[in-house]
C-alpha positions, 0 to 999 in steps of 0.5 A: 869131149864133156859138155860145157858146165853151165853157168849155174853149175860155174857159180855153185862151184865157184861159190863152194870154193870160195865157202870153204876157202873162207871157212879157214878163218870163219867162226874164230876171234881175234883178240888183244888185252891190255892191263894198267896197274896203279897199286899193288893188290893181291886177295886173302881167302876170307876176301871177294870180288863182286862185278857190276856193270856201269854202262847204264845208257841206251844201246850199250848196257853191259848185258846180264850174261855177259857178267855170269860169264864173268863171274863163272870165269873168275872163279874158275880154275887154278888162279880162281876168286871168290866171288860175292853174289852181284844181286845181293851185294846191290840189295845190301847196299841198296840204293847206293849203287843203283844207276843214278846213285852209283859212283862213277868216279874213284873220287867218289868212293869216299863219300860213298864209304862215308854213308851210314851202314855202308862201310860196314855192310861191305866190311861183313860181305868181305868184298875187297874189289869192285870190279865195274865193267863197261863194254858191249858187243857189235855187228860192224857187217854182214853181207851175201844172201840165202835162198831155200826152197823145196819140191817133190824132189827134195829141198835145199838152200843156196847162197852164202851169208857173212857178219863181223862183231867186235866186242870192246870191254873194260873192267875198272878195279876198285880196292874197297879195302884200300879206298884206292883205284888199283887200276884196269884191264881192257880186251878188244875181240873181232870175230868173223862168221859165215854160213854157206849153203848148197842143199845143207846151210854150214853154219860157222860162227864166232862166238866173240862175246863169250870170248871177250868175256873169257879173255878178260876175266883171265886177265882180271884173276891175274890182275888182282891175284898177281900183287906187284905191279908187274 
């Protein structure tokens, strides 16, 4: 007859299947995207986008990688933009789109256009869409816990750790050309990651910004390639 398992035993076990059981669903996102269009749009190949963030407060400033991605993404594949340089568009309009000067309202972008140099500037860059983007990622929970410890024996961890990020963007896009607000695109991502150990930490985690970047840069290429407003 084999000896009873012991407790200890009981819960590593336990503890394994329920790591791999939640593996399934751990270290992937979720996500939903949504577009409303205005007018119709469509770009030429002299023509650009230029992304810039808008949310300038503490604790939800649209971070630097975040619009790389962004930009990578935008002019990536069949349906890519071209896509003007962020930081030299700022310089060549500086300081009218720094944080205190910069439009917050499509009402605005007249008198914005109505500055000396600023319409020609923008004219020579070929920018045709301001794209201005709000959002940020966050951890919305976490739990479990994690111990490692070594002997002469050997060495390990033990435990399971969990979190959740959601990651809510939205990119408002503005046709300079047109003076015109032409609408917005918005995702939404929800990711779950866990680490369980048993000797070995098993690492899966989401990797819900770059997806929430990814969804909507996709999205965006189609918004402003696509010229109907289908």
């Amino acid at each position: 007859m084999p000896a009873p398992m012991k407790a200890t035993e009981r819960t590593a076990r336990g503890l394994l299947l329920t790591a791999l059981a939640s593996s399934i669903c751990a270290g992937c996102v979720t996500s939903r995207v949504e577009g409303v269009k205005n007018s119709a749009t469509g770009i030429e190949d002299h023509e650009s986008v230029v992304v810039i963030a808008t949310s300038y407060h503490k604790g939800n400033r649209t971070g630097v990688d975040f619009l790389q991605c962004m930009d990578d993404e935008l002019d990536d594949g069949a349906t890519a933009v071209n896509v003007y340089p962020r930081e030299k568009f700022l310089d060549e309009l500086f300081p009218w789109l720094e944080p205190r000067t910069m439009p917050q309202e499509i009402r605005d972008l007249p008198e914005l256009l109505a500055r000396p140099g600023v319409s020609e500037r923008i004219s020579a860059s070929g920018v045709r869409y301001l794209v201005l983007v709000n959002g940020s990622t966050k951890k919305t929970s976490d739990g479990g816990g994690m111990s490692c410890a070594a002997s002469p024996a050997g060495g390990g961890c033990f435990g399971l750790v969990w979190w959740e990020d959601d990651g809510a963007y939205t990119a408002r896009v503005w046709d300079l050309k047109a003076s015109s607000a032409a609408g917005k695109v918005s995702t939404d991502v929800h990711g779950s990651s866990m680490v369980p150990a048993l000797i070995l930490p098993l690492p899966f985690v989401a990797r819900t910004e770059t997806a929430a970047c990814k969804e909507l840069a996709g999205e965006l290429r189609e918004f402003i390639v696509q010229e109907d407003l289908s």
